[in-house]
MARBA-3410 file (N, C-alpha, C, O; in Angstrom, 1 decimal):
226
-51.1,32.9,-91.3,-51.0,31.4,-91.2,-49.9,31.0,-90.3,-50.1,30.3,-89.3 ~ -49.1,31.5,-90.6,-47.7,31.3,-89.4,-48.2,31.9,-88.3,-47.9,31.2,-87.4 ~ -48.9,33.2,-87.8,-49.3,33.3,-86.4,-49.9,32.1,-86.1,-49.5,31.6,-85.1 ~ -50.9,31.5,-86.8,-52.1,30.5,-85.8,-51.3,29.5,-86.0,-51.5,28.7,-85.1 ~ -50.0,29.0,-86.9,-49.1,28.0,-86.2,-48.8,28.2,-84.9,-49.3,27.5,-84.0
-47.9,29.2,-84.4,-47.1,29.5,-83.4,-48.1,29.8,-82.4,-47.7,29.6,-81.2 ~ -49.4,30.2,-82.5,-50.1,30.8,-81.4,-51.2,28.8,-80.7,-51.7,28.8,-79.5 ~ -51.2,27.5,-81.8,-51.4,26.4,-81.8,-50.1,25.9,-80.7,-50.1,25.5,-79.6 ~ -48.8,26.0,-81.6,-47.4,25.5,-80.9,-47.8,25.9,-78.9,-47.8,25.2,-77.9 ~ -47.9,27.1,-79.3,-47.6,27.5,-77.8,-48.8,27.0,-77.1,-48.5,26.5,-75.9
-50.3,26.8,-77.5,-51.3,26.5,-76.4,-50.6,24.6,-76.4,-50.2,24.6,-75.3 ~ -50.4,23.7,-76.9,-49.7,22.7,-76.5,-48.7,23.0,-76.2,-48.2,22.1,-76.8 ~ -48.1,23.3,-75.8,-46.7,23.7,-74.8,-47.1,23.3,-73.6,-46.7,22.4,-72.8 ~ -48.4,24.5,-73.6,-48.7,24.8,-72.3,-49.7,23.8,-71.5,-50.0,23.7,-70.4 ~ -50.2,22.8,-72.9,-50.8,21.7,-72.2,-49.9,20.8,-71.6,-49.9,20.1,-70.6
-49.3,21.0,-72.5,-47.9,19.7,-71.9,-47.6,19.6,-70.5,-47.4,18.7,-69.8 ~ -47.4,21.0,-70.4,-46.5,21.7,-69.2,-47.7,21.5,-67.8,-47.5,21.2,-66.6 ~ -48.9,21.9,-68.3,-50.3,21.6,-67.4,-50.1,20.2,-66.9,-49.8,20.0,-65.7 ~ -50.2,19.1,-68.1,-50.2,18.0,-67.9,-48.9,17.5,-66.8,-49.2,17.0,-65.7 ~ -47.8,17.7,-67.1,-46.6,17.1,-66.3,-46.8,17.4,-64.8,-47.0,16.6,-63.9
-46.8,18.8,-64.7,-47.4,18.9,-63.4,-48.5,18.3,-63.1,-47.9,17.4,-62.5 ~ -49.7,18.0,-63.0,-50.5,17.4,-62.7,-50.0,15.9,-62.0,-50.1,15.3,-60.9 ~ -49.5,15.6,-63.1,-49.0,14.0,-63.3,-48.1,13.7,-61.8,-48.2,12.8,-60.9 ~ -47.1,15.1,-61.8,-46.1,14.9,-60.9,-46.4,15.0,-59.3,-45.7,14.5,-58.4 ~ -47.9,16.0,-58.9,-48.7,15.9,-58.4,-49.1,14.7,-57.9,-49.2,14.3,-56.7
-49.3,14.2,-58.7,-50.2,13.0,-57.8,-49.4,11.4,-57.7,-49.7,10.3,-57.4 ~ -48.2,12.3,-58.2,-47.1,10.8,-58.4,-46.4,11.4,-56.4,-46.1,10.6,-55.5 ~ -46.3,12.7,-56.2,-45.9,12.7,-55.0,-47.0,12.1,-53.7,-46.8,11.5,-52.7 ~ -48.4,12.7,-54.4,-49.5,12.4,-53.5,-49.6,10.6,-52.9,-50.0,10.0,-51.8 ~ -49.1,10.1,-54.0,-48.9,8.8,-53.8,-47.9,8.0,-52.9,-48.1,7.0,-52.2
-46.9,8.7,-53.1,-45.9,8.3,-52.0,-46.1,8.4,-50.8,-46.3,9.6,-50.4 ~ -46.0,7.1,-49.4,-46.3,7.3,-48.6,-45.5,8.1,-47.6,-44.3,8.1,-47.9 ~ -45.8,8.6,-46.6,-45.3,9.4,-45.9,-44.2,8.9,-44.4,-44.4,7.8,-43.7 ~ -43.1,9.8,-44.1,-42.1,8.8,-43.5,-42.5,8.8,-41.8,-42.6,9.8,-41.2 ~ -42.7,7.6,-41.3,-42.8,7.6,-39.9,-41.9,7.8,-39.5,-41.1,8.4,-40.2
-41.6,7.6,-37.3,-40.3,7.9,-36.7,-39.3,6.6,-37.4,-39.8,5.7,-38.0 ~ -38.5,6.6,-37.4,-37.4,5.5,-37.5,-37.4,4.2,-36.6,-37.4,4.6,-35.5 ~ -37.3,2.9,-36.5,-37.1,2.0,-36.0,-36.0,1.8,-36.0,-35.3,1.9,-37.0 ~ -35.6,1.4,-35.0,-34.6,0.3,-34.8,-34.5,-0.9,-35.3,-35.4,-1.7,-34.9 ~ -33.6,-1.2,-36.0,-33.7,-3.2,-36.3,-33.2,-3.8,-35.1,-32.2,-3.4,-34.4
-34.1,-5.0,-34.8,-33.9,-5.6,-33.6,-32.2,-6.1,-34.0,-31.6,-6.2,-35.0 ~ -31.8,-6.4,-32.4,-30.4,-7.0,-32.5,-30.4,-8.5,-32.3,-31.0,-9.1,-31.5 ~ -29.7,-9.1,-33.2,-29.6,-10.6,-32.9,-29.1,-11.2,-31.6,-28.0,-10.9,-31.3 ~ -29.5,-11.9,-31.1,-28.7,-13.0,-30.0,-27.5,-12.9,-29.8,-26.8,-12.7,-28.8 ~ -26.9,-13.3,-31.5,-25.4,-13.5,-31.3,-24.7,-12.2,-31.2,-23.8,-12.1,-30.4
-25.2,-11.0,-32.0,-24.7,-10.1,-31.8,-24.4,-9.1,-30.1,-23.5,-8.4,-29.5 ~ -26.0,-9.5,-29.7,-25.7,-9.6,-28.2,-24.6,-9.8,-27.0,-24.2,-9.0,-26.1 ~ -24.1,-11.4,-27.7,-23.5,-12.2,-26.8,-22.3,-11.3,-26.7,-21.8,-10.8,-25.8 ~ -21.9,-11.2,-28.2,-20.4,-10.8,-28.9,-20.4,-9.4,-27.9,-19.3,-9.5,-27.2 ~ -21.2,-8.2,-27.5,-21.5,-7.0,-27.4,-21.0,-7.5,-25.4,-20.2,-6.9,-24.7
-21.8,-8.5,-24.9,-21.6,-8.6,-23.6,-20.4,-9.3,-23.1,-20.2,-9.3,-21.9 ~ -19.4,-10.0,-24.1,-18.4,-10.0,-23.9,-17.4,-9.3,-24.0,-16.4,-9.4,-23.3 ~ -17.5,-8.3,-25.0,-16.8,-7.2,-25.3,-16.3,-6.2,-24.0,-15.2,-5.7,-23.6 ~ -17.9,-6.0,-23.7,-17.6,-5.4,-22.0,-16.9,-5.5,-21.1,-16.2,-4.7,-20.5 ~ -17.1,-7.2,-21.0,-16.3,-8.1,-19.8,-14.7,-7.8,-20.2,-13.9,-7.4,-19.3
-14.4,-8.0,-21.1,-12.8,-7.9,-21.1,-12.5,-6.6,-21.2,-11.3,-6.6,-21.6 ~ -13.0,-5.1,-21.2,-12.9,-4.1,-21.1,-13.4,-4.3,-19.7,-12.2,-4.6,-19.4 ~ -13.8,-4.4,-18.8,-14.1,-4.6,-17.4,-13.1,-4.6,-16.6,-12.9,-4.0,-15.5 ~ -12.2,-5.8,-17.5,-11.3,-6.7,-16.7,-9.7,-6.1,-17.2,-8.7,-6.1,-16.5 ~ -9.9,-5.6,-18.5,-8.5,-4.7,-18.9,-8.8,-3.3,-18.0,-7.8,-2.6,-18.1
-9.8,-2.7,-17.1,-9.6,-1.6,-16.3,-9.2,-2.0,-14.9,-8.2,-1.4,-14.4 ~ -9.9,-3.1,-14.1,-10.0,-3.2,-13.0,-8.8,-4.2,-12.7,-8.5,-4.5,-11.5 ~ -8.2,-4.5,-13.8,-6.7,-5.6,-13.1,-5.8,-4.7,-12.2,-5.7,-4.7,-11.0 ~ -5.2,-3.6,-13.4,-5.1,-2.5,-13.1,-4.9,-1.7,-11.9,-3.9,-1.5,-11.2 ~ -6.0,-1.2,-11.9,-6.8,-0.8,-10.7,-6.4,-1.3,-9.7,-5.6,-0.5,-9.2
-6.5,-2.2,-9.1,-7.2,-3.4,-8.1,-4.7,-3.2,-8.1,-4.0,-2.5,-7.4 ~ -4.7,-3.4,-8.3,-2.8,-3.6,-8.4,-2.3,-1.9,-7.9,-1.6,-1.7,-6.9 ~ -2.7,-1.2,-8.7,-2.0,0.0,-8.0,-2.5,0.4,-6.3,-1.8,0.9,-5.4 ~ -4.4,0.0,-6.2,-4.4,0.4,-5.0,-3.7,-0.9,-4.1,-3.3,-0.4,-3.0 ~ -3.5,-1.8,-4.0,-2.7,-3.0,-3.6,-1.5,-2.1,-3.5,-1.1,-2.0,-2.3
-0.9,-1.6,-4.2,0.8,-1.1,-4.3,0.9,-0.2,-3.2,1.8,-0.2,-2.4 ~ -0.7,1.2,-3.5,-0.6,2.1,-2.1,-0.7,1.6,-1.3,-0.3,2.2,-0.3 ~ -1.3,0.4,-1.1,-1.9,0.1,0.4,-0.2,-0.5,1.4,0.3,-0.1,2.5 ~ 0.1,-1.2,0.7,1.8,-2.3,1.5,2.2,-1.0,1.3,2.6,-0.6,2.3 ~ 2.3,0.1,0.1,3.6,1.0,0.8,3.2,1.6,1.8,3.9,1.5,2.8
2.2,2.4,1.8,1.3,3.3,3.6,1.5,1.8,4.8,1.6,2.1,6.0 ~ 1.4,0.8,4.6,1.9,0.1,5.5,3.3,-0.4,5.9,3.7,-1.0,6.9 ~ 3.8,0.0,5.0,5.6,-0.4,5.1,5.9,1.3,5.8,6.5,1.3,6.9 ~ 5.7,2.3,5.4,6.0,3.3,6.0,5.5,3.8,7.7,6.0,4.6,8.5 ~ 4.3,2.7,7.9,3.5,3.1,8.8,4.6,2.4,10.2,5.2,3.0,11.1
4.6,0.7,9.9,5.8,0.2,10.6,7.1,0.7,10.5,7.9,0.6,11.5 ~ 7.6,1.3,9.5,9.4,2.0,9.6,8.7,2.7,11.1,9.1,2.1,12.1 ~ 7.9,3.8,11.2,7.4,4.8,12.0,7.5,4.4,12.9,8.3,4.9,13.7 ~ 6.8,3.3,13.4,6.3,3.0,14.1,7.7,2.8,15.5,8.0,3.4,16.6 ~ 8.3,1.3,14.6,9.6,0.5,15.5,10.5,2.1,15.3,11.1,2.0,16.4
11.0,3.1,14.9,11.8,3.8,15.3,11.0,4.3,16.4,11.7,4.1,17.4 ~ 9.6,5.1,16.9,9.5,5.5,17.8,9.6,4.6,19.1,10.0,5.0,20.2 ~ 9.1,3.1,18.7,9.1,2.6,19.8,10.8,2.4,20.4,11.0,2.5,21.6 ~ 11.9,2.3,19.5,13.1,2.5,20.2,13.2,3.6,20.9,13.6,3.7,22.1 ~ 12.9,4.5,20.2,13.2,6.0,20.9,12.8,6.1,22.2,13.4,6.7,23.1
11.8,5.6,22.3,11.0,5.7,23.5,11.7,4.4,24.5,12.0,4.7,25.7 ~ 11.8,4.0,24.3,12.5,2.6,25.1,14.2,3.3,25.8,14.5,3.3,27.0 ~ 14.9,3.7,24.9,15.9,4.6,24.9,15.6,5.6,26.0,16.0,5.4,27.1 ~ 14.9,6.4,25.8,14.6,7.3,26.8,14.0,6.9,28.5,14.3,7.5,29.5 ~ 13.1,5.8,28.3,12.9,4.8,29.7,14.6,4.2,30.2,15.0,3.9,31.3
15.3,4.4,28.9,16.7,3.4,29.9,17.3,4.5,30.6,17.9,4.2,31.6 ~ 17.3,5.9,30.0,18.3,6.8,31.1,17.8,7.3,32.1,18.4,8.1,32.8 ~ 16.4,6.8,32.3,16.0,6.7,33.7,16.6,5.7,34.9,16.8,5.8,36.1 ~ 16.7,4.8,34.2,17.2,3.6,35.2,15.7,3.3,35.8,15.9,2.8,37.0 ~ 14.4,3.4,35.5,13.6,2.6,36.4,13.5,1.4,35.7,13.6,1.3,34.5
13.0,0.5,36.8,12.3,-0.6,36.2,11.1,-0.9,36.5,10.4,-0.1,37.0 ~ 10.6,-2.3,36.2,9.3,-2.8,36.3,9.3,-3.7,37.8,10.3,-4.1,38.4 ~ 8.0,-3.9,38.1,8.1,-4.4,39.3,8.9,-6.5,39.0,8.3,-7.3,38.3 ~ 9.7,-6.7,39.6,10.1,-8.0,39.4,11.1,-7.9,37.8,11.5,-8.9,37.2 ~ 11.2,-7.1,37.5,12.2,-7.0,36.2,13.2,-6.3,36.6,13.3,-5.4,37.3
14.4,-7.0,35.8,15.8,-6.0,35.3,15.4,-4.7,34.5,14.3,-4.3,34.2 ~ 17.0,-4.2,34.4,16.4,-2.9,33.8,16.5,-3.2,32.0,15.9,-2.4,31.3 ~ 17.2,-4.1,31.7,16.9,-4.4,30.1,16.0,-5.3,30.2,16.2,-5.8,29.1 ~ 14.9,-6.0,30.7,13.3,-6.7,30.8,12.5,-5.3,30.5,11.8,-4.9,29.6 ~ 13.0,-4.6,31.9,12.4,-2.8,31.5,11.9,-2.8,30.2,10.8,-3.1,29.7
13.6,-2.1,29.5,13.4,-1.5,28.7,12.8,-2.6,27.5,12.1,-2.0,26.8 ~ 13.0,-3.6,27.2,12.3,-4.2,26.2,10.7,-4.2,26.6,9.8,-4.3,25.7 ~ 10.5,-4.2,27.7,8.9,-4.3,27.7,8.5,-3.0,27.5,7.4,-3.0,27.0 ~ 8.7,-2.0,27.7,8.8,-0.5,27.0,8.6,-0.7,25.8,7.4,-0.6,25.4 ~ 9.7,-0.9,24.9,9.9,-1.4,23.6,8.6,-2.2,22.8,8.2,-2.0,21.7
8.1,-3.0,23.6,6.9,-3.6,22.9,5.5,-3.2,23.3,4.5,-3.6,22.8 ~ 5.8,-1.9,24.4,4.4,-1.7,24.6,4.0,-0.6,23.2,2.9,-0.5,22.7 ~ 5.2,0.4,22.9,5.3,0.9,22.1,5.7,0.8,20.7,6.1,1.7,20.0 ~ 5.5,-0.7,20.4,5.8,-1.1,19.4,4.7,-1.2,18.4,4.8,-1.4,17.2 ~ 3.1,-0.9,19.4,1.6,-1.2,18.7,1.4,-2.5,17.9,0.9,-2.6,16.8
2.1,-3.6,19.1,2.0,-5.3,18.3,2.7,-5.6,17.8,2.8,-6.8,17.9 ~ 3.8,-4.9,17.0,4.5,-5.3,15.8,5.9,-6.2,16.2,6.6,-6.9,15.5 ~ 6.2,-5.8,17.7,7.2,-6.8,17.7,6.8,-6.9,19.3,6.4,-6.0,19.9 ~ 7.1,-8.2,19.7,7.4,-8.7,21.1,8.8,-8.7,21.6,9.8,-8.7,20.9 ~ 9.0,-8.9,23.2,10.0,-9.2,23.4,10.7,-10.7,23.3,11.8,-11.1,23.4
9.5,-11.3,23.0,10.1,-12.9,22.6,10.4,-13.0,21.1,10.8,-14.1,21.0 ~ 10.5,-12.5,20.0,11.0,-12.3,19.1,12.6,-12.4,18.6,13.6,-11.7,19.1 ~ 12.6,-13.2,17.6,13.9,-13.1,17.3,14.3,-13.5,15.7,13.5,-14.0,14.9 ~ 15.7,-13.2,15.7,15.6,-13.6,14.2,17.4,-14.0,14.4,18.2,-13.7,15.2 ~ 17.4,-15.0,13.2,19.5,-15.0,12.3,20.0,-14.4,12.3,19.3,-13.4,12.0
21.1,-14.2,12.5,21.8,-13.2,12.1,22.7,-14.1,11.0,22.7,-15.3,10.8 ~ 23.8,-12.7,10.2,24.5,-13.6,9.4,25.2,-14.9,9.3,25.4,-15.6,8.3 ~ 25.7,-15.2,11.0,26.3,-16.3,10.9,25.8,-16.9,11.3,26.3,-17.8,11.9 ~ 24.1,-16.9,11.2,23.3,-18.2,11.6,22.9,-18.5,13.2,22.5,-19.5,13.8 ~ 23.1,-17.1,13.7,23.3,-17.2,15.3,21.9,-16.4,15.5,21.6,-15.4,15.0
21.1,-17.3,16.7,19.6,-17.0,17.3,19.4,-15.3,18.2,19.5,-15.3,19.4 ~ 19.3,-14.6,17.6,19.1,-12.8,18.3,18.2,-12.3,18.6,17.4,-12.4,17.6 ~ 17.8,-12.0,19.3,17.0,-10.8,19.7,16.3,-10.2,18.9,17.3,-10.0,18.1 ~ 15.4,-9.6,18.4,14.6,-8.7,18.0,15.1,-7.3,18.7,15.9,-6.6,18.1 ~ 14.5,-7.1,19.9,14.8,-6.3,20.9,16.3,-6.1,21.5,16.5,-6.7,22.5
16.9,-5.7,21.2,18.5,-5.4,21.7,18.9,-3.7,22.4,18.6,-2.5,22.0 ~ 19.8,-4.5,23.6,20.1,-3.5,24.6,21.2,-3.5,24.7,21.6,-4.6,24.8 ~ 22.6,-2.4,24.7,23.6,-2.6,24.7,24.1,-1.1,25.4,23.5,0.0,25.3 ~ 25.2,-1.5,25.9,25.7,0.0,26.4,27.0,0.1,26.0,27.6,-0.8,25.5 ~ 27.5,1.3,26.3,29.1,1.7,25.8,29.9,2.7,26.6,29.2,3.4,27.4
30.8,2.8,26.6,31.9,4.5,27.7,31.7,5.2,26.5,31.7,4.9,25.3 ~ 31.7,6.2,27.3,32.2,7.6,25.8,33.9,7.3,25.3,34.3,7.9,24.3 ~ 34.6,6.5,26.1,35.9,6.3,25.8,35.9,5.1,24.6,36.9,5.0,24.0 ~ 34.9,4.2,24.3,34.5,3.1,23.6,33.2,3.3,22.6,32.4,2.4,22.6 ~ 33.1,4.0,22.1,31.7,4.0,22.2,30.9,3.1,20.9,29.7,3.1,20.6
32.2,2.3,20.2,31.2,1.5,19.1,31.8,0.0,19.4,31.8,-0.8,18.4 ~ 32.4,-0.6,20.9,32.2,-1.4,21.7,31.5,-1.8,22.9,31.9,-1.3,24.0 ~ 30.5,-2.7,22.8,29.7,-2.6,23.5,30.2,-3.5,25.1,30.9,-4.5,25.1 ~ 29.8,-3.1,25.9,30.0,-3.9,27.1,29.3,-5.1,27.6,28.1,-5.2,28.0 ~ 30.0,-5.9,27.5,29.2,-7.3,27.7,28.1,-7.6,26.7,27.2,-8.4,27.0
28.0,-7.1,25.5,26.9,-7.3,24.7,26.3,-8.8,24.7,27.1,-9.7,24.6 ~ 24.8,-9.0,24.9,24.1,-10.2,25.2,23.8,-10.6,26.3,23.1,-11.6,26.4 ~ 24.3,-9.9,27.5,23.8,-10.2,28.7,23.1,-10.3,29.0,22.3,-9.4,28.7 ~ 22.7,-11.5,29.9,20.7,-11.5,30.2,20.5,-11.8,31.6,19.7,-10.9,31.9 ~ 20.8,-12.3,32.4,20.8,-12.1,33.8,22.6,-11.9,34.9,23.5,-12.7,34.7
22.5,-11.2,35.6,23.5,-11.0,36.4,24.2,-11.9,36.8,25.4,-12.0,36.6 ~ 23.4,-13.0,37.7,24.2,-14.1,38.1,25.4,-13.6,39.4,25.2,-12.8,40.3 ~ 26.4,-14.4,39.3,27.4,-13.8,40.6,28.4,-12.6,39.9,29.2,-11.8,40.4 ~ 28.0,-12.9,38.7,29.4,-11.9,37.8,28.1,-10.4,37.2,27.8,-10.3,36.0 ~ 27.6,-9.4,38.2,26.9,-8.4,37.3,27.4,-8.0,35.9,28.6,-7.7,35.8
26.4,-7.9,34.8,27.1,-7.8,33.5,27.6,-6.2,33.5,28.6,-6.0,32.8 ~ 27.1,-5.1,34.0,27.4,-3.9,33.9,27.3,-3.2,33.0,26.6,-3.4,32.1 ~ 28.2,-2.1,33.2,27.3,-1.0,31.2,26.6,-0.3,32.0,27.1,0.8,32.3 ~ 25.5,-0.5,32.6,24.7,0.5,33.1,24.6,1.4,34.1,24.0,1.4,35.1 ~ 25.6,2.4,33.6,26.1,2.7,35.0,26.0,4.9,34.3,26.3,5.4,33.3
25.5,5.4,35.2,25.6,6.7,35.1,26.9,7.3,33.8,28.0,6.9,34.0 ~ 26.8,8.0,32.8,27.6,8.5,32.0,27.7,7.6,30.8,28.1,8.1,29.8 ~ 27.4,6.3,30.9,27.6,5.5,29.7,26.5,5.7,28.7,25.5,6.4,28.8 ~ 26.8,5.3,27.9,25.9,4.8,26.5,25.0,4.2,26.4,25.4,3.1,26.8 ~ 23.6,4.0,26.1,22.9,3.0,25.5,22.4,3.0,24.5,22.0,4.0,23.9
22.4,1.9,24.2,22.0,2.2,22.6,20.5,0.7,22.7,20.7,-0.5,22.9 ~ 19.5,1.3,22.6,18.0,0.5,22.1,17.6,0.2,20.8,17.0,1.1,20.2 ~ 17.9,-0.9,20.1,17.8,-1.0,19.0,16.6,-2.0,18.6,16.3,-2.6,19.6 ~ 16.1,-2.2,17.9,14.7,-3.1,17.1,15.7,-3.5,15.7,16.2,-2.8,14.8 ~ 15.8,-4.8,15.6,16.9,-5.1,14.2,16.0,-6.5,13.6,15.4,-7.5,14.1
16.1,-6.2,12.6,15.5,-7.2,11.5,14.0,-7.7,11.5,13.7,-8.9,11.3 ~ 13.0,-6.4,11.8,12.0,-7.2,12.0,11.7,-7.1,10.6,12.0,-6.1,9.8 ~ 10.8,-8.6,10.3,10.4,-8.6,9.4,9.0,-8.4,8.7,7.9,-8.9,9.0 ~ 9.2,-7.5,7.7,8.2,-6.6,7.2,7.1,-7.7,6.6,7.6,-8.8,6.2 ~ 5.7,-7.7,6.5,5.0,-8.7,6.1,3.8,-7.9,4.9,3.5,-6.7,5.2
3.3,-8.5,3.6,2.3,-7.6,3.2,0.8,-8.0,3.9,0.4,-8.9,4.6 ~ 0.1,-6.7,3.2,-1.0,-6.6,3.4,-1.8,-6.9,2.3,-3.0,-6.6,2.4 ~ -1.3,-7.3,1.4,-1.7,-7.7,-0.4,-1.0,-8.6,-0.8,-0.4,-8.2,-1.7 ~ -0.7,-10.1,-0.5,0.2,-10.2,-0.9,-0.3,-11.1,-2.6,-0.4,-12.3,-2.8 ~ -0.3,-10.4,-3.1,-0.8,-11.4,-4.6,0.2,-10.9,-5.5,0.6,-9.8,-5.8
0.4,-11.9,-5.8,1.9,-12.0,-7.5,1.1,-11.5,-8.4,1.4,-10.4,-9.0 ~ -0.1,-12.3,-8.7,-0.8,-11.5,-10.3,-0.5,-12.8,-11.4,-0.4,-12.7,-12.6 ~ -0.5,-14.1,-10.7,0.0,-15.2,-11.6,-1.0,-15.7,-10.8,-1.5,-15.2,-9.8 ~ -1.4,-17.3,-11.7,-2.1,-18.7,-11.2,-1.2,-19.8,-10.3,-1.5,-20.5,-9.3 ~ 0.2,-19.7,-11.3,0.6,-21.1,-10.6,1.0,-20.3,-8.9,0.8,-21.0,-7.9
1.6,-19.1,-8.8,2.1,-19.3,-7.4,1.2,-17.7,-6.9,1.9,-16.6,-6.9 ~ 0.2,-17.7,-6.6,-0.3,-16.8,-6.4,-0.1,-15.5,-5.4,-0.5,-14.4,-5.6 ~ 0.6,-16.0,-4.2,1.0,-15.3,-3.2,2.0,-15.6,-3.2,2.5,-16.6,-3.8 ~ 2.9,-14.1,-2.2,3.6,-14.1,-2.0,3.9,-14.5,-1.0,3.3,-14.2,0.0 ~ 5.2,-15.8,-0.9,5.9,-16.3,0.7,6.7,-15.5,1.3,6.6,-15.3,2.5
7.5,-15.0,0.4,8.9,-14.5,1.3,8.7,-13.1,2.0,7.5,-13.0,2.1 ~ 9.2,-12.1,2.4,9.1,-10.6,3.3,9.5,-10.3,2.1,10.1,-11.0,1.2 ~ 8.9,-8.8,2.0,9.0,-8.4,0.9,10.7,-7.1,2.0,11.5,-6.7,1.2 ~ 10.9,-6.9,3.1,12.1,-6.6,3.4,11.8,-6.6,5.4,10.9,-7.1,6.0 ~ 13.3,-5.8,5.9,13.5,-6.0,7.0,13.6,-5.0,7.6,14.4,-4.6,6.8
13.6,-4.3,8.3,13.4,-2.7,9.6,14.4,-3.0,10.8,14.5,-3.9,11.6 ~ 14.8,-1.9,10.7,16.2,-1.9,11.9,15.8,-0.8,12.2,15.4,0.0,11.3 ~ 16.0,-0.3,13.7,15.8,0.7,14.3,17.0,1.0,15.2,17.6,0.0,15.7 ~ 17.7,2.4,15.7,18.9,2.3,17.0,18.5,4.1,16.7,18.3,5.0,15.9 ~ 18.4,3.9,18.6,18.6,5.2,19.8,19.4,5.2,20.0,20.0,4.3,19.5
19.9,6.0,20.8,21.3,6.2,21.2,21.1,7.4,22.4,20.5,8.4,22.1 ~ 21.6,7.2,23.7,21.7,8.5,24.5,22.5,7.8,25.8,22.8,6.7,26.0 ~ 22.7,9.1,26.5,23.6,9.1,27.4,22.7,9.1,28.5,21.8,9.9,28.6 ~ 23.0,7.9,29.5,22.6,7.5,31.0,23.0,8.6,32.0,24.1,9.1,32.3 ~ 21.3,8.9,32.4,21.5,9.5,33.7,22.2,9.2,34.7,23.1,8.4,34.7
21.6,9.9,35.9,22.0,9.9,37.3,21.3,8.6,37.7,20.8,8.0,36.8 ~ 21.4,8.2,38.8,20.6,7.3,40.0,19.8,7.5,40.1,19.9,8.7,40.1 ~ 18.2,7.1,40.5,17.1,7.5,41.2,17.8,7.7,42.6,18.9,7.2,43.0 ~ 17.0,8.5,43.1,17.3,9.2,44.9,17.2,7.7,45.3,16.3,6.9,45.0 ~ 18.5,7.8,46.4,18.4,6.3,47.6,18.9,5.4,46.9,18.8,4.3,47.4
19.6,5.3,45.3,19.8,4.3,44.5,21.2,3.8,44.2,21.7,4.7,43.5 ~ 22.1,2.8,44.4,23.2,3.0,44.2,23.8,2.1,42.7,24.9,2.1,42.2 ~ 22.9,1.5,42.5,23.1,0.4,41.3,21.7,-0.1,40.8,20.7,-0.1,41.5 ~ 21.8,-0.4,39.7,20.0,-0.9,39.2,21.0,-2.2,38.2,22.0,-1.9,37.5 ~ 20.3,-3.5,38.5,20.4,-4.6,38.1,19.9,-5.1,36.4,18.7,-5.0,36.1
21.1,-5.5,35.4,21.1,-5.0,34.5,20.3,-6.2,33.9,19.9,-6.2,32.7
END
């Protein structure tokens, strides 16, 4: 009697057990199956928010940017003019211990038109600037000295001969070819502000001085007109 209980118990067990699976079968079969994924569209506003976001990341890279190459550019050009006005003195310097000149010129016309041919534009001989006490100079300056004098200059400022020759230029002396105060200009010149956007003033000033000792005479020559 207790076997055909237990041997009853167990065939319901196993109906049970039949049944659930079945059930669970067809509770999966029912479920539908997963496609690729969609995207939820994006809203307008979310949009807008997303294309301005850009813009001021745009604008926080390229201020930046746009400033430092401005920074390299005026300094490769402040270095390029230092370069430049010291060769052109040098060179001007070196035309004066020749003692030649130009046709219908003195010899400091000479040498300042030297001076500006090799200046590559940057300064003329009509150029000038203040000096500290407010006094109208030269750009271009020619001055000579004795080796007995040599940080007083002779007749400094002289511009044509007249009945009184200014002198200095004479075999053994000094000259000294200088380029003083030109004024440096940018090639960028932007502040980085609204109300005053550019820059007015020089951002600085370039002085140049040669220095050498005066030849001989050209052959047949006994004075050259200063």
């Amino acid at each position: 009697m207790n076997r055909q209980r237990a041997d009853t118990g167990s065939r319901r067990s196993r109906r049970a057990r039949r049944g659930n699976a079945i059930a669970f079968a067809l509770f999966e079969s029912s479920e539908p199956e997963a496609g690729p994924a969609v995207a939820a569209p994006v809203s307008a506003r979310r949009r807008r928010t997303q294309s301005g976001n850009a813009f001021v990341e745009w604008m926080l890279v390229i201020l930046p940017t746009m400033a430092l190459l401005c920074f390299f550019f005026d300094l490769t050009w402040a270095l390029f003019a230092w370069a430049t006005i010291q060769n052109a003195a040098r060179e001007g310097c070196r035309y004066a211990i020749t003692f030649q000149t130009m046709a219908g010129d003195s010899q400091d016309q000479s040498i300042a038109a030297t001076v500006q041919q090799w200046s590559m534009g940057l300064v003329k001989t009509t150029d000038t600037f203040k000096d500290s006490n407010g006094v109208t100079q030269n750009v271009i300056q020619i001055n000579y000295f004795t080796t007995a004098a040599p940080t007083t200059p002779i007749n400094p400022g002289c511009v044509t001969a007249g009945t009184k020759p200014c002198g200095g230029n004479a075999p053994g002396n000094i000259v000294q070819v200088s380029i003083q105060s030109y004024a440096l200009t940018w090639l960028f010149p932007f502040t980085g502000t609204v109300v005053n956007p550019f820059f007015t003033a020089k951002p600085a000033t370039i002085s140049a001085y040669s220095y050498d000792v005066m030849g001989g005479y050209p052959a047949g020559t006994n004075s050259v007109t200063r």
